[in-house]
TORTIMI-231233 format. One record per residue (C-alpha): residue in three letters; y negated, x negated, z. Coordinates in Angstrom, 2 decimals. Example, Ala and Ser with C-alpha at 12.3 -4.5 7.8 and 13.67 -1.06 7.14 Angstrom:
// residues 2
<site "ALA"; <4.50; -12.30; 7.80>>
<site "SER"; <1.06; -13.67; 7.14>>
***
This chain:
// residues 223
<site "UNK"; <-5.57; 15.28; 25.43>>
<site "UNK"; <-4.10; 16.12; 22.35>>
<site "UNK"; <-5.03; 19.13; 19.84>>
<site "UNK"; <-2.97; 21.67; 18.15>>
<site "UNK"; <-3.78; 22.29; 14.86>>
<site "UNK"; <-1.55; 23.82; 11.25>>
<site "UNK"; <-0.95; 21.00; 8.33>>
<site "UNK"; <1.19; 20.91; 5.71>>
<site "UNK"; <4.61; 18.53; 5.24>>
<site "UNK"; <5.23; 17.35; 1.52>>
<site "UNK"; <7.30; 20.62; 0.99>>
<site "UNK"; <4.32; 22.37; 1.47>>
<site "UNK"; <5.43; 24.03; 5.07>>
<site "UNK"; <2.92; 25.09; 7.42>>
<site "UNK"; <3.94; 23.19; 10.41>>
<site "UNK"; <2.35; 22.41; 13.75>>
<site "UNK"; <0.97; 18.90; 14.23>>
<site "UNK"; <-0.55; 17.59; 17.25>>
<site "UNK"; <-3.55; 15.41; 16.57>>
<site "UNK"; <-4.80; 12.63; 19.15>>
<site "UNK"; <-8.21; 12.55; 19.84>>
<site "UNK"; <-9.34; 9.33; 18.29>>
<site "UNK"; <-9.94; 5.92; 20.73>>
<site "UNK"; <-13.01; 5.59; 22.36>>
<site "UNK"; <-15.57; 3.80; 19.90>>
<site "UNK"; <-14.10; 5.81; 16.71>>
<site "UNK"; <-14.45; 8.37; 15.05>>
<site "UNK"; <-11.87; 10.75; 12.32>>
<site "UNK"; <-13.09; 10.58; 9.01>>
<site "UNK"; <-9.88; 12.22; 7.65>>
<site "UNK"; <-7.47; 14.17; 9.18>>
<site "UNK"; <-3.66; 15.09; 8.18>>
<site "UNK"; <-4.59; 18.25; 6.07>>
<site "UNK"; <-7.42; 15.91; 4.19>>
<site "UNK"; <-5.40; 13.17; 3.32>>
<site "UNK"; <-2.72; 15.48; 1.99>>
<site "UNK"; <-5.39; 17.33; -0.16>>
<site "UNK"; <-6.30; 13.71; -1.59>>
<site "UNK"; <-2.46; 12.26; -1.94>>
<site "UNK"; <-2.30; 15.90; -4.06>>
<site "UNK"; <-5.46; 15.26; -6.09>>
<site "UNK"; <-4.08; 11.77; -6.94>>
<site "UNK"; <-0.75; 12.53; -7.97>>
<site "UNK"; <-2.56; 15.05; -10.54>>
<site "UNK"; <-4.90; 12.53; -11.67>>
<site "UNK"; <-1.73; 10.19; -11.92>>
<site "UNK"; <0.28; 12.62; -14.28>>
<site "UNK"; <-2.93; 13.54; -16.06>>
<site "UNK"; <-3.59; 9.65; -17.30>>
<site "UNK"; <-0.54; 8.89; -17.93>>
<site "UNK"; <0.62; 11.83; -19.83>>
<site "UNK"; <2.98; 13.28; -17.87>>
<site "UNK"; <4.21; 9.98; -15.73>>
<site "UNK"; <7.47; 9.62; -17.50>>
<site "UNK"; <6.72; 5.88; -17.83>>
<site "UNK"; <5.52; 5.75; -14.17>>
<site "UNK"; <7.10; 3.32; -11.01>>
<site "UNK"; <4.75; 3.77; -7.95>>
<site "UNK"; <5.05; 0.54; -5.79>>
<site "UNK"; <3.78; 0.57; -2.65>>
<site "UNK"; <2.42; -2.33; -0.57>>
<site "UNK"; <3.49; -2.82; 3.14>>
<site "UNK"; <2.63; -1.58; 5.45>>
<site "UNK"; <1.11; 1.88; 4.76>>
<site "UNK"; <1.47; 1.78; 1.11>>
<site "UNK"; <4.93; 1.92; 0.95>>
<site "UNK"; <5.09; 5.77; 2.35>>
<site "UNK"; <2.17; 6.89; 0.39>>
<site "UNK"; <4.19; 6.09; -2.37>>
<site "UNK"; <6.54; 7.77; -1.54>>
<site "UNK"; <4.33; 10.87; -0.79>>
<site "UNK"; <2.94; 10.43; -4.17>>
<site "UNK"; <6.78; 10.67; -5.74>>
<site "UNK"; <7.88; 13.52; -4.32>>
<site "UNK"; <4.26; 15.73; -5.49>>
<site "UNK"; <4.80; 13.94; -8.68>>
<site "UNK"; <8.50; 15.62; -8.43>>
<site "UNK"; <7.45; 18.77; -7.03>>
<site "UNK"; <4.66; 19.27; -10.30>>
<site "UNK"; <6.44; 17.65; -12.96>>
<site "UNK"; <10.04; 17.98; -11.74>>
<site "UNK"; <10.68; 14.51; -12.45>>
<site "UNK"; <11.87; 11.73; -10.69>>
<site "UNK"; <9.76; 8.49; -10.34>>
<site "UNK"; <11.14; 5.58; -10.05>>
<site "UNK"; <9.23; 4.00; -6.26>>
<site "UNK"; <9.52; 1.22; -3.99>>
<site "UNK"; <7.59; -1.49; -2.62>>
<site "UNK"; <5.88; -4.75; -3.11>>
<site "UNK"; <5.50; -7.33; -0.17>>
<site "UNK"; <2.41; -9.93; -0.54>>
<site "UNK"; <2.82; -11.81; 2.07>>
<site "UNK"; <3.49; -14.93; 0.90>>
<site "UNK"; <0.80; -14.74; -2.42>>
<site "UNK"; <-1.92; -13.86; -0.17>>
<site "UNK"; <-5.20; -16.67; 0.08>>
<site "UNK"; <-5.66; -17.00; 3.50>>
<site "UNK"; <-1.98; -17.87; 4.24>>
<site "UNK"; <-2.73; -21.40; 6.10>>
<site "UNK"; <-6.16; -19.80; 7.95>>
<site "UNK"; <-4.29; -16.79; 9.87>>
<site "UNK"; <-1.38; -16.89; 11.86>>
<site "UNK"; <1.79; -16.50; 10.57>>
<site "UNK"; <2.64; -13.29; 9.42>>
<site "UNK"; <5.91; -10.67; 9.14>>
<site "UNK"; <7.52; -10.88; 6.04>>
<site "UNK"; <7.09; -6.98; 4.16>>
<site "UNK"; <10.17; -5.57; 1.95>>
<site "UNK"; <9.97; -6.15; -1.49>>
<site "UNK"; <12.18; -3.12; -2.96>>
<site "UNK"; <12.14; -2.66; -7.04>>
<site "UNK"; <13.89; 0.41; -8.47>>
<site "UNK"; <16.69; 0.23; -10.59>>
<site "UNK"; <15.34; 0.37; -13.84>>
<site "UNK"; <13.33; -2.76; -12.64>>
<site "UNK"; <9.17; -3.27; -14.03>>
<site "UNK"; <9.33; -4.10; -17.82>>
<site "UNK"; <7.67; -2.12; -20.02>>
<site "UNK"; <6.44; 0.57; -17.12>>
<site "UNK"; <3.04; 1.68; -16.04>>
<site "UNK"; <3.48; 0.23; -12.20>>
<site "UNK"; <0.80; 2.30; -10.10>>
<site "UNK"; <0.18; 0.23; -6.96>>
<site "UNK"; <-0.34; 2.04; -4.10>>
<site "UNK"; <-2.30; 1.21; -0.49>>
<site "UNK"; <-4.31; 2.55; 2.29>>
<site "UNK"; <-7.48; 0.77; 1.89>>
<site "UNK"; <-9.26; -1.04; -0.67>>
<site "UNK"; <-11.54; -3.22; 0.35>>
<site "UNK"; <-12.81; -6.86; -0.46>>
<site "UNK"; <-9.93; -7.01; -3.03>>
<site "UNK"; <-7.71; -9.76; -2.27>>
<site "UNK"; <-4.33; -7.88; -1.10>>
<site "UNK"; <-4.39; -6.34; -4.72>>
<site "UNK"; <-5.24; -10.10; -6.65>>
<site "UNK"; <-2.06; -11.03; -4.15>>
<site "UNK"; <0.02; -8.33; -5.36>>
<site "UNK"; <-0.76; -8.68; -9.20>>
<site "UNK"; <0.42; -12.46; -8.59>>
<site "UNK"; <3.49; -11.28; -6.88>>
<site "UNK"; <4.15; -8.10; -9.77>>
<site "UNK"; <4.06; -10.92; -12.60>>
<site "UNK"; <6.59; -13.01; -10.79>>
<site "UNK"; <9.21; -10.13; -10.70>>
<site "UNK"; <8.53; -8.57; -14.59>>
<site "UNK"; <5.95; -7.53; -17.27>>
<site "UNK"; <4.70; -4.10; -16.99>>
<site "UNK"; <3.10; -2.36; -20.01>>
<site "UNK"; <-0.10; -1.22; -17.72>>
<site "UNK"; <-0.99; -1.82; -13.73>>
<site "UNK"; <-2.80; 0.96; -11.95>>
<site "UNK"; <-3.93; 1.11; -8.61>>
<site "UNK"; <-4.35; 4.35; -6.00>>
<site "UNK"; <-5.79; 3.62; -2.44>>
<site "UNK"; <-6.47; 6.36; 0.16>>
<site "UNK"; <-9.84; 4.78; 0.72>>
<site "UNK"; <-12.06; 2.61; -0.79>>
<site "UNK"; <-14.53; 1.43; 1.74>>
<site "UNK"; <-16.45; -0.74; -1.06>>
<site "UNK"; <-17.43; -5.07; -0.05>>
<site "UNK"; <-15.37; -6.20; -2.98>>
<site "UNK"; <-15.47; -9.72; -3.55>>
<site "UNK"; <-13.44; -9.77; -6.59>>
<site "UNK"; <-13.46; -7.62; -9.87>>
<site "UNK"; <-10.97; -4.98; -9.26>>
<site "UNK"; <-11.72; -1.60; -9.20>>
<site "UNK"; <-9.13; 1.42; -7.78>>
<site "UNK"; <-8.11; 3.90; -10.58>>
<site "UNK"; <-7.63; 6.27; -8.45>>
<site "UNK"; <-9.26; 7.11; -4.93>>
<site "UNK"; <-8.93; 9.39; -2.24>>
<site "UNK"; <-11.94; 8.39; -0.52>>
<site "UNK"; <-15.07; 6.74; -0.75>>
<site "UNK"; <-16.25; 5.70; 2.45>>
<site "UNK"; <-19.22; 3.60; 2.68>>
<site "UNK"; <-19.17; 0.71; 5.63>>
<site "UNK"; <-20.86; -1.81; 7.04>>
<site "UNK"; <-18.89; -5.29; 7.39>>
<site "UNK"; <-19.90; -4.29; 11.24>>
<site "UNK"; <-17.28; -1.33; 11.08>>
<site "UNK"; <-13.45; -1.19; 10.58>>
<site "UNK"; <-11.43; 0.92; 9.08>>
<site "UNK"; <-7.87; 2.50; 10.02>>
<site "UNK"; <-5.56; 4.27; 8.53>>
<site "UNK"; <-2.63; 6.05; 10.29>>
<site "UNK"; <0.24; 7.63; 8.73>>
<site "UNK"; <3.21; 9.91; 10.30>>
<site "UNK"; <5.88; 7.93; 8.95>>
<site "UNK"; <4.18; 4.76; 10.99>>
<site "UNK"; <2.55; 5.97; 13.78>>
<site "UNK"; <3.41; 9.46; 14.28>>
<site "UNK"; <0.11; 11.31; 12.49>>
<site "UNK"; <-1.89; 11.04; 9.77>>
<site "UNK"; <-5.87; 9.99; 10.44>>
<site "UNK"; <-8.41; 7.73; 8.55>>
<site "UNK"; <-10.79; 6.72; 11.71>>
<site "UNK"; <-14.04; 4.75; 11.22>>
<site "UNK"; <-14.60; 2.26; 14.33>>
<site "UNK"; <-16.38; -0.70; 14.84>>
<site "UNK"; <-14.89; -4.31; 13.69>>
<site "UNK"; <-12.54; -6.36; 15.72>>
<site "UNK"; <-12.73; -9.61; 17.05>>
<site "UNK"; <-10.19; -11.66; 15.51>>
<site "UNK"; <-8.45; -14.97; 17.68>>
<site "UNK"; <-11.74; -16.72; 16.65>>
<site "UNK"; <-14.33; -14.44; 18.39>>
<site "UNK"; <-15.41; -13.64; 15.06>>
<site "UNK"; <-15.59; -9.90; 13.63>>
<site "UNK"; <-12.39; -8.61; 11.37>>
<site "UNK"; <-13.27; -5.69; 9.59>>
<site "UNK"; <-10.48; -5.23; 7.97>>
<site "UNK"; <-7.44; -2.31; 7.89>>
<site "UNK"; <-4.23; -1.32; 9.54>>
<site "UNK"; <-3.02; 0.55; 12.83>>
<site "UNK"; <-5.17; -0.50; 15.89>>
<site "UNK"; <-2.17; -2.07; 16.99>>
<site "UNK"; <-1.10; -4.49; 14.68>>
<site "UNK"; <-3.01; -8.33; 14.56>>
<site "UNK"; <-2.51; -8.46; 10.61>>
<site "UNK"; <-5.70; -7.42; 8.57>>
<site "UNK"; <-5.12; -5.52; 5.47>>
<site "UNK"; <-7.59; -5.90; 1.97>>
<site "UNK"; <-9.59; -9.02; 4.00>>
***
């Protein structure tokens, strides 16, 4: 059964979206109308600290943060009428756990033009979480050029860090338990937008995953 409800495309349209009810055992802890609200908020507090953004590349990292990126762009664009430079950085191969998982999909590494040097390179994902996917990604950012300053934006931080990094700018705090999972589902990847709070998966192993991507996918996200 699926419910009707209004939301808003990055043009800000009023347009009809159906919204699934979420899978048994979870629950919606954002919908499409609150996520846009935050991807709004951010790009604000993204023009606002940077003075304007005119120094700004937004890279996003695969899977999900590669279209809020792009989201994130085109408000930029839409407040500032200026063009930001976006793409996306795969991980993949500098993440830690490489030889303990099973192999994984390589991601699209896609760097604009004007290439990293000298820029203020926001990093953008879905969830932050013990830390790791973004210690990957600042290995993999100083292997392609030297930005003047790293940021980082995440639709949700659902806290368990085990590293020092801290998001500059959030969406979301959500406070979990390492019992619970969280999943974050985008239009451009699986045909709505929802955040939804569930309990952790059992990985291969029999042991819990409580990490973050589509329910469909085997990858873990921030783990």
């Amino acid at each position: 059964m699926h419910a009707r409800k209004q939301t808003k495309d990055d043009n800000g349209t009023a347009v009809s979206a159906s919204s699934p009810e979420a899978p048994e055992g979870t629950r919606a802890v954002l919908d499409g109308n609150e996520i846009n609200r935050a991807l709004t908020r951010i790009a604000h507090e993204v023009l606002e600290r940077t003075k304007g953004g005119q120094d700004v590349t937004l890279l996003g990292i695969p899977s999900r943060g590669a279209p809020l990126a792009r989201r994130l762009a085109r408000r930029i664009e839409r407040v500032e009428e200026l063009d930001v430079p976006t793409g996306s950085l795969d991980i993949t191969m500098y993440r830690d756990d490489l030889r303990m998982a099973p192999a994984r999909a390589l991601g699209r590494t896609e760097i604009p033009a004007g290439g990293l040097d000298d820029r203020v390179v926001v990093l953008v994902d879905d969830v932050l979480f013990s830390g790791r996917t973004v210690r990957a990604a600042l290995d993999a950012l100083g292997d392609l050029g030297r930005p003047r300053a790293v940021q980082l934006a995440v639709l949700v931080d659902r806290g368990h860090r085990e590293l020092p990094i801290r998001a500059d700018y959030v969406g979301k705090n959500l406070p979990t338990s390492l019992r619970e999972s969280v999943t974050v589902q985008l239009e451009e990847t699986d045909g709505h937008d929802a955040v939804l709070l569930g309990p952790a998966r059992a990985s291969s192993t029999g042991t819990l995953r409580a990490g973050s991507r589509s329910l469909p996918e085997t990858t873990e996200g921030d783990v």
